[in-house]
C-alpha positions as CSV (number, residue, x, y, z in Angstrom):
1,X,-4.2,29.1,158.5
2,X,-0.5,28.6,158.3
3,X,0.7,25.7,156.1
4,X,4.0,23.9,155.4
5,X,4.3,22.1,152.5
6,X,6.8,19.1,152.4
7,X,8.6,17.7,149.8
8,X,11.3,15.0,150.4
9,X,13.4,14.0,147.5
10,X,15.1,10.2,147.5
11,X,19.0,9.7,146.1
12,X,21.1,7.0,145.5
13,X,25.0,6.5,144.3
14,X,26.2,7.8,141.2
15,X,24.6,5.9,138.2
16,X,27.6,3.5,138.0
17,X,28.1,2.5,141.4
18,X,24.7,1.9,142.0
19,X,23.1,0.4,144.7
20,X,24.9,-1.1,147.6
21,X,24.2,-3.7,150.5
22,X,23.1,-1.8,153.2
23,X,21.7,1.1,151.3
24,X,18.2,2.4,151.5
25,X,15.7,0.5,149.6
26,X,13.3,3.4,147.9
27,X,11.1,2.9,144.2
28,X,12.9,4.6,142.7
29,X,16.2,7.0,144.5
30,X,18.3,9.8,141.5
31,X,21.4,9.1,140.9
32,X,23.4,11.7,142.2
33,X,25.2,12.1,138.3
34,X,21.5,12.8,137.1
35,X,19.0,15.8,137.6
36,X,16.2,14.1,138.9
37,X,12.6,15.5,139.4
38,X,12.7,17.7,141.8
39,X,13.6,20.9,139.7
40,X,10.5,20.2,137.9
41,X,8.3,19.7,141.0
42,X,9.4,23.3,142.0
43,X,9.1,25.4,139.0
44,X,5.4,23.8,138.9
45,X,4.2,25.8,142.3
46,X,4.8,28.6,140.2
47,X,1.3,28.3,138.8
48,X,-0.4,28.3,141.7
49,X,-2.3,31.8,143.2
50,X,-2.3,31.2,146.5
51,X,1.4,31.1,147.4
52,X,1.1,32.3,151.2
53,X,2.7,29.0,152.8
54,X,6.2,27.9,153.5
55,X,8.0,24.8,151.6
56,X,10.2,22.5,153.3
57,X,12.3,20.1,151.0
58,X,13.9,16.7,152.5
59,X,17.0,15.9,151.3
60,X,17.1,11.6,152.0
61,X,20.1,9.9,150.7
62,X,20.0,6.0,150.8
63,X,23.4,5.8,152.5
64,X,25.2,8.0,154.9
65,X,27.8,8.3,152.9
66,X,26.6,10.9,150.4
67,X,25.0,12.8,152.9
68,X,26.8,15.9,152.2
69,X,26.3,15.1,148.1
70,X,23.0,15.0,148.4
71,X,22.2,17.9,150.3
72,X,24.5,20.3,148.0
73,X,22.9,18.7,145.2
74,X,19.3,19.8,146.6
75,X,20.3,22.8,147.6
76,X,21.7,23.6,144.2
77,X,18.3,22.5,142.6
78,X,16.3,24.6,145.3
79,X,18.2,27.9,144.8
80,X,18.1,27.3,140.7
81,X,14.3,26.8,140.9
82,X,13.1,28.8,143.6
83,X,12.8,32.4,141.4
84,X,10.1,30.1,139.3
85,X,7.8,29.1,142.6
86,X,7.8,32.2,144.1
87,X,7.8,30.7,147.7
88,X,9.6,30.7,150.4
89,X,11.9,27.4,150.4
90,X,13.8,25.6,152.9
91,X,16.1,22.5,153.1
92,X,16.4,19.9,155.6
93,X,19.0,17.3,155.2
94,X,21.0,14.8,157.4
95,X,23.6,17.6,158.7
96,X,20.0,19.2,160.2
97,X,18.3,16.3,161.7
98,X,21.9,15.5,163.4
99,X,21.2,19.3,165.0
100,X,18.2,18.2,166.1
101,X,19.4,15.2,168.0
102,X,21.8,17.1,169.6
103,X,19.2,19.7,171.0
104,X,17.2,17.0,172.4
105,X,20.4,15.2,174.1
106,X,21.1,18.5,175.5
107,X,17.2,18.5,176.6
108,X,17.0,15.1,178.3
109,X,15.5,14.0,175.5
110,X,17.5,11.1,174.4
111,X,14.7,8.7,173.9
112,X,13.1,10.7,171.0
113,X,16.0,10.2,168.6
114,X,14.0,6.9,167.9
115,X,10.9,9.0,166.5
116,X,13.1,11.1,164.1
117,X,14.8,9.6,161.3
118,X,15.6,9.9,157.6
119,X,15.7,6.3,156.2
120,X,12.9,4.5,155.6
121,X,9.2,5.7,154.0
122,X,7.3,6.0,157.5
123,X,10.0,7.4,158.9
124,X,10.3,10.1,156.0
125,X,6.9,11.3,156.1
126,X,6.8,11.5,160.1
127,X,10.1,13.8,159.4
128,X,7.2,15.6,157.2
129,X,5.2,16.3,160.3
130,X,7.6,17.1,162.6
131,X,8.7,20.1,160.2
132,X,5.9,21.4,160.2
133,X,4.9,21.1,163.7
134,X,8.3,23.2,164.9
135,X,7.2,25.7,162.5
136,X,4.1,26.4,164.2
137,X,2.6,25.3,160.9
138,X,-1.7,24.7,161.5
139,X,-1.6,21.9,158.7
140,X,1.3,19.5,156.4
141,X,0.6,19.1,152.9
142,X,2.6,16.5,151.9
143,X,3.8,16.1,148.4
144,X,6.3,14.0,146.5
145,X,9.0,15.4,143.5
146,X,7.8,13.4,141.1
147,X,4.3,15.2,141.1
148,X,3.3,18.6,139.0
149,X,0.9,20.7,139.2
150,X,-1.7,21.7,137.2
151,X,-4.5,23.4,139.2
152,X,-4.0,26.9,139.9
153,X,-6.4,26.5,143.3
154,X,-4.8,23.5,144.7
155,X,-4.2,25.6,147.8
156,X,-6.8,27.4,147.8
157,X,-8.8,23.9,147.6
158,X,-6.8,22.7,151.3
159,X,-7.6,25.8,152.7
160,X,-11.3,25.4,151.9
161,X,-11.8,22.4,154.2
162,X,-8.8,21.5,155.6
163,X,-10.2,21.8,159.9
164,X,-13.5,22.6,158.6
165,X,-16.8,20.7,159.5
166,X,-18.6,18.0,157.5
167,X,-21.8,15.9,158.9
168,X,-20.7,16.6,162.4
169,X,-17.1,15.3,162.1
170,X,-13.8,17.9,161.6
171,X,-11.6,17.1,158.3
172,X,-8.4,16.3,160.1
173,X,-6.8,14.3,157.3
174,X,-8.2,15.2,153.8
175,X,-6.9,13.4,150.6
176,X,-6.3,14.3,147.0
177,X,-5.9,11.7,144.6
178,X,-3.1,11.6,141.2
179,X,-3.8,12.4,137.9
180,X,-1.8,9.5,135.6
181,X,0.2,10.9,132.6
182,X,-2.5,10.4,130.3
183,X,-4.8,12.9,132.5
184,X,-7.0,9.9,134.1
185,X,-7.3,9.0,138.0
186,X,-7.7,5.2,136.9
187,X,-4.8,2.8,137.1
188,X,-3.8,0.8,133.9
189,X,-5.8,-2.2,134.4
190,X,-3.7,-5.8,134.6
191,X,-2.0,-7.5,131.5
192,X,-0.9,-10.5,133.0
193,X,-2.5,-13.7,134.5
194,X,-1.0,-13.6,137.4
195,X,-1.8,-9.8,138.2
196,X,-5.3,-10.2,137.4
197,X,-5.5,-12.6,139.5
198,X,-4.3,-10.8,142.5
199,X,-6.3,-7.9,141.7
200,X,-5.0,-4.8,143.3
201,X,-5.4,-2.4,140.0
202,X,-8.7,-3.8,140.0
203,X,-9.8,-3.6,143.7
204,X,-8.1,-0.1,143.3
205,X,-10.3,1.1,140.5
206,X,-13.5,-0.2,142.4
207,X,-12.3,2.3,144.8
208,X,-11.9,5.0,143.1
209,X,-14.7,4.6,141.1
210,X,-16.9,4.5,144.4
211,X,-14.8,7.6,145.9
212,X,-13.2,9.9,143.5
213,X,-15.4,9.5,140.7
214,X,-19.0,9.3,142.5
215,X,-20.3,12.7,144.5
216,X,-20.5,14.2,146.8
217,X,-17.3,16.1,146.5
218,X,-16.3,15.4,150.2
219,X,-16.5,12.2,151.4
220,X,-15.1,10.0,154.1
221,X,-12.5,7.5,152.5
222,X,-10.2,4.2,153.3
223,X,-7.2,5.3,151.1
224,X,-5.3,7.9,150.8
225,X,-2.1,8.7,148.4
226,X,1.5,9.4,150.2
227,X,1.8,12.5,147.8
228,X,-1.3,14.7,147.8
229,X,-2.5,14.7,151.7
230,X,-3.0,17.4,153.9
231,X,-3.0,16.5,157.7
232,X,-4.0,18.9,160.5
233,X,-2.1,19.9,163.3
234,X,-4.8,18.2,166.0
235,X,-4.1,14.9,163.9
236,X,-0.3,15.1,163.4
237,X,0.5,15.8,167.1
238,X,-1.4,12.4,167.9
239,X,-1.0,10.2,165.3
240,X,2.5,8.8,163.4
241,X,3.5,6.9,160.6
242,X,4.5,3.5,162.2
243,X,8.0,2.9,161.3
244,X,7.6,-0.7,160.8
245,X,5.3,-0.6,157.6
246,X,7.8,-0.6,155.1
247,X,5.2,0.4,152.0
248,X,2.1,1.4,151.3
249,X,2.6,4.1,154.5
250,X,-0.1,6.3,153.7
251,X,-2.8,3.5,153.9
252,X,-1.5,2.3,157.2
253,X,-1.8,5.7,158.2
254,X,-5.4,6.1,157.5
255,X,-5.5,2.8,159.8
256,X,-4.0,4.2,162.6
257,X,-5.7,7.5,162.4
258,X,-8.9,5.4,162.3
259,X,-8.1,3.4,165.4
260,X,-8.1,6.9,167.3
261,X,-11.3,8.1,165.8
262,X,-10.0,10.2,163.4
263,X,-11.6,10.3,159.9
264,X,-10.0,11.2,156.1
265,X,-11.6,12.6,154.1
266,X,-11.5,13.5,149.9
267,X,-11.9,16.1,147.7
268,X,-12.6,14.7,144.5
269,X,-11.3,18.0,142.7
270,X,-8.2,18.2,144.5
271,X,-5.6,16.4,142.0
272,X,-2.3,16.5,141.1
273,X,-0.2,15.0,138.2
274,X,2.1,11.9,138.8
275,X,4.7,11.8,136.5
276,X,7.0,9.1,138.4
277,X,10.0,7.3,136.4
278,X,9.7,3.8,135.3
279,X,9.7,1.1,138.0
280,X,13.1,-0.5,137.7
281,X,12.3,-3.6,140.2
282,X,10.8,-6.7,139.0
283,X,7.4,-8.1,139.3
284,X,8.2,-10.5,142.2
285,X,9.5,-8.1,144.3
286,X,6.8,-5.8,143.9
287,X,4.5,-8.5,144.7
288,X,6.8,-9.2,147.6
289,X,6.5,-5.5,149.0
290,X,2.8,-5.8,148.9
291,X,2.9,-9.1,151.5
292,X,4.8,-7.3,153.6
293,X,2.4,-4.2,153.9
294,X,-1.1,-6.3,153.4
295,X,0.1,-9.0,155.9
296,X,1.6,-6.6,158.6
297,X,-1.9,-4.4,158.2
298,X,-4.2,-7.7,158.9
299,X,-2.3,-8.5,161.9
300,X,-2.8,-5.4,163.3
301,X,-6.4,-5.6,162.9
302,X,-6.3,-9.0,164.6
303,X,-4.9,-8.2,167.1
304,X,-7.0,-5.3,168.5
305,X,-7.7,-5.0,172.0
306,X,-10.1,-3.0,173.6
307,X,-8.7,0.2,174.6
308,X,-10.4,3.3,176.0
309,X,-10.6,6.0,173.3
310,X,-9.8,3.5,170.2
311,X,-12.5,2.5,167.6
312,X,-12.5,-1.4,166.7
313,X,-12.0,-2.1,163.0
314,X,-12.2,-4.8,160.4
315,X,-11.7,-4.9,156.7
316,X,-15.0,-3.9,155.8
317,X,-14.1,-0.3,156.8
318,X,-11.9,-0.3,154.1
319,X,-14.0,-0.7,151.3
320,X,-12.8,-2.3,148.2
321,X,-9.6,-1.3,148.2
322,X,-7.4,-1.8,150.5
323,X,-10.3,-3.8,152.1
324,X,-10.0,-6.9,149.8
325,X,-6.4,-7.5,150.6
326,X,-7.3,-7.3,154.2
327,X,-9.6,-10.4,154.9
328,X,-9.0,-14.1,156.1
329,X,-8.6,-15.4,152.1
330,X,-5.2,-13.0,151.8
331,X,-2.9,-16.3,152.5
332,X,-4.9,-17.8,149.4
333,X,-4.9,-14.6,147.2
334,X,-1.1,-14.9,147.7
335,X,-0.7,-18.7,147.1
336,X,-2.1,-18.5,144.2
337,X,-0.7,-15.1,142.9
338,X,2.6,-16.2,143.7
339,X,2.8,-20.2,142.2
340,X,0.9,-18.1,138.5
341,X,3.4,-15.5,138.9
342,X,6.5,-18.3,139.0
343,X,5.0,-20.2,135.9
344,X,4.6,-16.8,134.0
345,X,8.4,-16.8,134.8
346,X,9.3,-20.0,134.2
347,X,7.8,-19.7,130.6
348,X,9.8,-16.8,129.6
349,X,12.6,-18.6,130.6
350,X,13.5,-16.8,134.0
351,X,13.9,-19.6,136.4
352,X,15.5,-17.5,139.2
353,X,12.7,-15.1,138.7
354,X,10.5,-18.1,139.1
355,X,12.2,-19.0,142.2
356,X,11.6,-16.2,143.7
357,X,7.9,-15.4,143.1
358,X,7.6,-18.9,145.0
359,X,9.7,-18.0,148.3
360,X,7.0,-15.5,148.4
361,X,4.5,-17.7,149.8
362,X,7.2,-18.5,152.5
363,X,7.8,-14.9,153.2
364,X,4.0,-14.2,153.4
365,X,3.8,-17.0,156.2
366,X,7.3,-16.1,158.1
367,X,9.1,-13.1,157.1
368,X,6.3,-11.0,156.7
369,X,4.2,-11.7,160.0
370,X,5.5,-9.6,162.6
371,X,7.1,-11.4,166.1
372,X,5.4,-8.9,168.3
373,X,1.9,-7.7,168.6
374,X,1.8,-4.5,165.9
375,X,-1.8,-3.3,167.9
376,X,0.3,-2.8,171.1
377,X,3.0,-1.2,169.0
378,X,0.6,1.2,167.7
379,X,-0.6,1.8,170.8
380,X,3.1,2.9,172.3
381,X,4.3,4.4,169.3
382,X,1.2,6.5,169.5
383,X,1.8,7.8,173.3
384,X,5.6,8.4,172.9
385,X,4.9,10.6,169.8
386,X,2.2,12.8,171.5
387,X,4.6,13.0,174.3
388,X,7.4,13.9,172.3
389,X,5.4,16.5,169.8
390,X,4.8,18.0,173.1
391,X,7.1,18.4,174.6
392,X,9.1,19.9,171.3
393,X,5.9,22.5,171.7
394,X,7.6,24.2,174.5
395,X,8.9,28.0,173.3
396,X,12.4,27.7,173.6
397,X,12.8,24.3,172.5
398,X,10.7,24.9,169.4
399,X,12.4,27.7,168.6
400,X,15.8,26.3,168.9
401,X,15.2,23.4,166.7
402,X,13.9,25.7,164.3
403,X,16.7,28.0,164.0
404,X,18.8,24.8,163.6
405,X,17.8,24.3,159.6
406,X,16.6,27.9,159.3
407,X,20.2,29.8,160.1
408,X,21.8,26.7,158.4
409,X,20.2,27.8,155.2
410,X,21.2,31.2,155.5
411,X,24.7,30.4,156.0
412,X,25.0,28.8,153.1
413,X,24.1,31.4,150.8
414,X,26.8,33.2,148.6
């Protein structure tokens, strides 16, 4: 089984410039005056045995103009490192995917520029199929740089099951799960009032505790994390990201896949460390994000229609987590989250921050509801993707596209 492991890398302006209106919004983007993660991410495949697959690193800048910084930056950081992981490694930046919009111009193609981008989570990780998928690759493995590892088998762990059988259903989409610095799979339970109220680290450790930490080994879950997943090639040609989830991608992908019958499944020895840098946004923006992600998600079970070939859903199939965020008492959970959250702030002193974990309720009821129907989105976005990933199938095509990134590469060595 061939795989292709993907790794994109986020990066922002130089430390003091900072971020800029109409920049990217990621957690947490290098500065292009600092080192990052990344290196570290690399030298860590050194310790694995089984190195017999390909690595693909995104280079994602949060504004077009430091395209070309950011990709010499990563290629810098890839050629340094690459002696340590002993694998073959490859870049794909902004000056490739432009390449590849070309090729499909030239192909009559036009219409799939839409499906192929570099800004924006969903968008990012779809770029992480695509790769793959031009490659000829049987199955993505999608990691993130701020992630080590520690097991010497991971590999050998997705090759074990990745496509393989399990009670009469194939493992299309199997799922790891992080290790937190301190070596536990648990999340830091909730300090404040406000976050205990609104309960994700606690709906999240239900989950875990009911999947990772319970047997059997493989088992069918309702989450999944954006940085230790392995999708299979019958999966990835049918099913995408959806562009218009703005966090919490990987979740909303385990939706989607759902929808179309497809199950995920996880290992509950396939781990990797997280070792991300501190969260630099404040708490009512965080909160904020999760609106966005938890509202858009119920709509789009609401609004399911039946269509031949889908599978019906509700938030019970989601277990405890994301499940709990998913049902009709949401626009309480964030009421009330939102007006403890502003009188946390307005005790510390922080009336703007106070301020703003109150517009929250009015994003949650306006902002954050999408103006079209998100089940008949899916259910487009889903047919021009299939089309598209086949059509890029055809020899020639294929092969073009992949010589696009693969010869740029090698003219840029010394």
């Amino acid at each position: 089984m061939e795989l292709t492991m993907m790794i994109p890398s986020y990066w922002g302006r130089d430390s003091v410039t900072g971020w800029k209106e109409g920049d990217a919004v990621y957690d947490h983007p290098i500065p292009t005056d600092q080192e990052g993660t990344l290196g570290r991410a690399i030298r860590s495949i050194g310790i694995l045995r089984d190195k017999d697959f390909r690595l693909v690193v995104l280079a994602v800048p949060t504004s077009p103009e430091i395209e070309n910084e950011v990709e010499d930056i990563v290629k810098r950081i890839v050629e340094e490192n690459t002696p340590a992981a002993g694998v073959e490694i490859l870049v794909f930046g902004p000056s490739h995917l432009k390449s590849v919009h070309g090729l499909l111009d030239m192909d009559g193609k036009k219409a799939c520029r839409e499906l192929l981008s570099l800004r924006g989570y969903s968008n990012i990780r779809n770029m992480c199929l695509f790769i793959p998928h031009v490659l000829g690759s049987d199955a993505a493995v999608l990691i993130d740089d701020d992630e080590v590892f520690e097991d010497p088998d991971f590999i050998g762990k997705v090759r074990e099951h990745i496509g393989q059988e399990i009670d009469g259903k194939r493992i299309y989409g199997l799922a790891g799960y992080y290790l937190q610095p301190d070596g536990n799979f648990y999340v830091p339970a909730p300090q404040d009032g406000w976050a205990y109220y609104w309960g994700k680290q606690i709906q999240m450790n239900k989950a875990f505790e009911a999947v990772i930490a319970s047997p059997p080994r493989i088992k069918e879950t309702p989450f999944v994390f954006g940085g230790n997943m392995t999708i299979h090639r019958n999966l990835f040609m049918k099913i995408p990201f959806d562009p218009y989830v703005r966090r919490g991608e990987d979740i909303d992908y385990i939706m989607n896949s759902m929808m179309f019958g497809f199950s995920f499944f996880l290992d509950n020895e396939l781990h990797i460390k997280h070792l991300p840098p501190a969260k630099s946004h404040p708490q009512w923006m965080r909160l904020r994000e999760d609106i966005y992600r938890f509202v858009f998600e119920r709509e789009k079970l609401r609004h399911q229609k039946k269509v031949q070939g889908m599978r019906r859903l509700s938030a019970e199939d989601f277990g405890e987590y994301p499940g709990a965020f998913l049902k009709e008492d949401l626009d309480e959970r964030i009421k009330n989250a939102s007006m403890l959250l502003s009188g946390e702030y307005r005790r510390n002193g922080d009336i703007a921050g106070g301020i703003e974990a109150l517009k929250n309720m009015d994003v949650a009821f306006k902002e954050a509801v999408p103006s079209f129907d998100p089940f008949d989105h899916l259910v487009e976005l889903q047919r021009k993707w299939e089309k598209m990933m086949i059509h890029t199938s055809h020899d020639e095509l294929a092969k073009s596209i992949r010589e696009t990134f693969i010869n740029a590469e090698k003219s840029a060595e010394p």
